[in-house]
N, C-alpha and C positions, 0 to 999 in steps of 0.2 A: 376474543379471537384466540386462535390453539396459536400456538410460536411452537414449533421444533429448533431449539438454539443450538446446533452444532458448533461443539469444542472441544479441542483434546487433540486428536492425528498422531500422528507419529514423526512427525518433521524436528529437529532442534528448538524449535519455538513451542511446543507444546505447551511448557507452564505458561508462557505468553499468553496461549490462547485461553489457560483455564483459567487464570487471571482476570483476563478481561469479562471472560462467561459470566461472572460470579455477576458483576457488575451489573451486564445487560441484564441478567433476569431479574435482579431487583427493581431494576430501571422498568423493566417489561410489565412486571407484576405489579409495580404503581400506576402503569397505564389502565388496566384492568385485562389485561390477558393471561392468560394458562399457558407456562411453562414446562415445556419436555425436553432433557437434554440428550443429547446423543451424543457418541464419543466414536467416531470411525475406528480408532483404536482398539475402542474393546466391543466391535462386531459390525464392522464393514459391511458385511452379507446383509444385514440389518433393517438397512436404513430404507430401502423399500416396505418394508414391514411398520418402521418406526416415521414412516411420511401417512401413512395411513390415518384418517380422520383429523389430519392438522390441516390448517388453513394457510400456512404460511411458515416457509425457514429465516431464519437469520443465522450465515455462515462465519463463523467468529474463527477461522480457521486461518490458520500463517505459515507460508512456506508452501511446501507440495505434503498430501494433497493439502488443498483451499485452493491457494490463490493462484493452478497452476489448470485451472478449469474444470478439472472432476467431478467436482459436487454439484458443480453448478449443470453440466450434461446429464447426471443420476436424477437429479430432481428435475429439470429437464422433464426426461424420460416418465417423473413419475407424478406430472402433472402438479407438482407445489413451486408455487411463488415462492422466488427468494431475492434480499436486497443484492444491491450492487450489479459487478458487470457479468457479462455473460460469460461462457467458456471460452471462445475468440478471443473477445480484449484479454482476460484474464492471461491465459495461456501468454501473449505476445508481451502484455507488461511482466508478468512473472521472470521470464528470459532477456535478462540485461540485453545480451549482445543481439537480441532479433532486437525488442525495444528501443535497444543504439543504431542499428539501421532502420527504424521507421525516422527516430526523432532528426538524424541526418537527412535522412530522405524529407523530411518537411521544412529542413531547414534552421532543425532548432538546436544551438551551443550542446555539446554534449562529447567530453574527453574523448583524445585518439584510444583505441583497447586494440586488444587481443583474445581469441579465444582460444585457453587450452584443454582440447577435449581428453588430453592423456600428457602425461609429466614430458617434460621435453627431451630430458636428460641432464646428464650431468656438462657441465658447460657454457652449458646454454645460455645467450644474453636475449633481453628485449630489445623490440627498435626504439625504443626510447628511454629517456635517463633516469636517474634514480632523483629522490624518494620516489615510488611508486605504491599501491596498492594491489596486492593478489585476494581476490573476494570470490564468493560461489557464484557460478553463471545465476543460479537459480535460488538462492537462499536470501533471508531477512535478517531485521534486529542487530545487524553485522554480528553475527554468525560468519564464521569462516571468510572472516576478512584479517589479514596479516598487511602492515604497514612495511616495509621491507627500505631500507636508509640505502643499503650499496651493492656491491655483489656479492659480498662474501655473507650476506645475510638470506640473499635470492634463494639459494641450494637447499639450504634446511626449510626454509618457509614451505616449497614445490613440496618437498618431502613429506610434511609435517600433516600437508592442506589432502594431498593426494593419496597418501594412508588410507585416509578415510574415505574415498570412492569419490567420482561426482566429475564436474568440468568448472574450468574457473576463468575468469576475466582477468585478464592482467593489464592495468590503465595506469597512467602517470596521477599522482598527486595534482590537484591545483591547491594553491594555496591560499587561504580568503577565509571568511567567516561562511558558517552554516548557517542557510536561511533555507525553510520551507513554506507550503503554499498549499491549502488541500482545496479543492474543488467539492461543491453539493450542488444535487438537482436541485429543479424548484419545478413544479407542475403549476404550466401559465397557460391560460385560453387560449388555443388557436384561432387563428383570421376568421372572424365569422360564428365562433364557435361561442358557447353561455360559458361552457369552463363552470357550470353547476352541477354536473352531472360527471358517468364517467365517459373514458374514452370511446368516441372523440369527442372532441369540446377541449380538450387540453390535453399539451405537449410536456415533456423533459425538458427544460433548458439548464446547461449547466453553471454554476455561478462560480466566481473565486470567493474564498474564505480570508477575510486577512493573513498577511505572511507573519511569518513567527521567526524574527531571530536568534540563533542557539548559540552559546557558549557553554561549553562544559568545563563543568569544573573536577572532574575524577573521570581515569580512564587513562590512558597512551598517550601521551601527548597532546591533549586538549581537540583530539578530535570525536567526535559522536559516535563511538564506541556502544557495546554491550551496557557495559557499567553505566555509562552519562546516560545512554536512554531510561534504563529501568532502577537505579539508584533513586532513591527518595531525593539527594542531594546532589544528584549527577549532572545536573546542566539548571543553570539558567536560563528560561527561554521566555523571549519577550514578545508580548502580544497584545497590540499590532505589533511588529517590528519598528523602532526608529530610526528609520530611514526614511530619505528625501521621497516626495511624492513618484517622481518619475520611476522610481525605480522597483518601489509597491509596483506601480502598475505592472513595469514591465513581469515582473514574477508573477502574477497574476494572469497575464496575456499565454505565458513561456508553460505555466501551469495545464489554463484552459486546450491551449493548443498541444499539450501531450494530451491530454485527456479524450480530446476530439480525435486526436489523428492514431491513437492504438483502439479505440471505440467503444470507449468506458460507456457504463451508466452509472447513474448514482450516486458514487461519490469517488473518489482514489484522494491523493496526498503527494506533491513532487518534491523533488529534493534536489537543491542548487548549491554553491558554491560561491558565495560573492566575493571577487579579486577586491582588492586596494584601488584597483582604478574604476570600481564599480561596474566591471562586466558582471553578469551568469552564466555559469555552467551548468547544466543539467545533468544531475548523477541519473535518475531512476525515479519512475512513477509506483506509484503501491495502490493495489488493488481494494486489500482489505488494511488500511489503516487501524492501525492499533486501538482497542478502545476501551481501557483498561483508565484509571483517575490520574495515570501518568501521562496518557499519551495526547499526542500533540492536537491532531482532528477534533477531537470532543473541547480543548480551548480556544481552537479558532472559530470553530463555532459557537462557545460561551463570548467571544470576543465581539460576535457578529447578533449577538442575543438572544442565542438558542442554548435551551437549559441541554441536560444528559436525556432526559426523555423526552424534550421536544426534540432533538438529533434521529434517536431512536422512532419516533414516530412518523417523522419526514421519510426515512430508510424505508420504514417498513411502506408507508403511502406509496412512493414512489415503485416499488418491487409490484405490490398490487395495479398499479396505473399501467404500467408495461404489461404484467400479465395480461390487463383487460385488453389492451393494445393487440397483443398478439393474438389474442384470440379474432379478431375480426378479419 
């Protein structure tokens, strides 16, 4: 099969994304597929031209554009299958503060915020107390995320974040360990159906991945920072998580249920917060999960006994099973 692997964009995640490319096309090319990369970066206008006689995308793209619906509405438009969710879900998980009014609206733990679409001024306090977190409404990889301890640190943070353009959330710290949770389809026979063939006969159902406890060990104060994610040495992270059964589940349920209620396909990744008295909090779901030999997704599912190219190959099945889907 042709793969068009889009990576590269132009967002602050860029190496992230060439990172991880490198990977998948290796991955891809021991499947026995033909590899084309495209780089929105270096010719946007392109990429209709460059979907041309491929069979299939896989968008390895982080930040805006990817994971904020674009690519997915272009291709869309230009008739090739590609993994993961559509422009909808994408768009709505991409944007923390829409994402924090669906996840409230369904009833799932998720920090009080704010949005600020322009710097407030000088003076300015939140409704809630310090430590706090000022992060990009729309950015990853914590990128443009500032840890800010009291007031006299708030001013220069707005200052610093707001320079460089854009809108930000501003949410209270919780304090607890990092635990995350990534969700994968699984194409299962529908009521009556062989499920031998393609759609229909077989559905999407989305699965939890075992959760993966984090500590990091470099970085700001020992929260999952830049550094701790993509440092060789940056965090410990344990997989399964060892914690008590009930609580697996519950992340697992907290997970599925963002996944459902912003209207993923495929795959996404949620991100919690576990207190001391063993609540979750839910920071934010991710579209395109990282997938580079550091990132989390590709060990929850080595953890659940899917290699780097059996990951890759489910992605890609599932992107074709929807296509054939929609076409009916």
């Amino acid at each position: 099969m042709k793969i068009l692997l889009i990576a590269g964009g132009w967002s602050e995640e860029r190496e992230v994304s060439l990172n991880g490319a490198r990977g998948l096309a290796e991955a891809m090319r021991r499947l026995g597929h033909q590899v084309t990369p495209f780089d929105p970066a270096e010719g946007f206008d392109g990429l209709f031209a460059a979907a041309q006689g491929q069979d299939f995308a896989f968008i390895n793209l982080h930040g805006s554009p990817g994971e904020d619906g674009l690519p997915q509405s272009l291709l869309e438009s230009a008739g090739l299958p590609y993994q993961g969710s559509g422009p909808r879900g994408s768009f709505l998980a991409l944007n923390k503060a829409a994402a924090k009014i669906m996840f409230r609206r369904a009833g799932l733990p998720t920090p009080d915020w704010l949005l600020l679409t322009r710097h407030p001024g000088p003076g300015w306090r939140p409704p809630f107390g310090y430590p706090l977190f000022v992060k990009s409404n729309t950015g990853g990889s914590s990128l443009g995320l500032i840890k800010v301890h009291n007031a006299a640190e708030l001013g220069p943070a707005l200052d610093r974040l707001f320079a460089g353009g854009g809108e930000f959330i501003v949410e209270p710290a919780c304090p607890g360990r990092e635990l995350t949770c990534g969700v994968l389809g699984a194409l299962r026979p529908t009521e009556g159906g062989t499920g031998s063939g393609p759609v229909p006969g077989e559905v999407e159902v989305p699965e939890a991945l075992p959760p993966i406890l984090i500590r990091p060990l470099r970085g700001e104060e020992g929260f999952f920072d830049y550094v701790s994610k993509y440092a060789p040495d940056g965090a410990e992270e344990l997989c399964p998580a060892p914690l008590p059964p009930d609580l697996l589940a519950l992340a697992e349920s907290h997970a599925l249920a963002a996944h459902r209620v912003l209207g993923l396909r495929g795959y996404s990744r949620t991100d919690f917060i576990l207190s001391d008295n063993g609540s979750l909090t839910l920071l934010e779901t991710n579209t395109l999960p990282g997938m580079t030999g550091a990132s989390l997704l590709p060990k929850a599912a080595a953890a659940a006994g899917l290699s780097f190219e059996q990951l890759v190959a489910r992605l890609v099945d599932l992107g074709l099973a929807r296509a054939r889907a929609e076409l009916l």
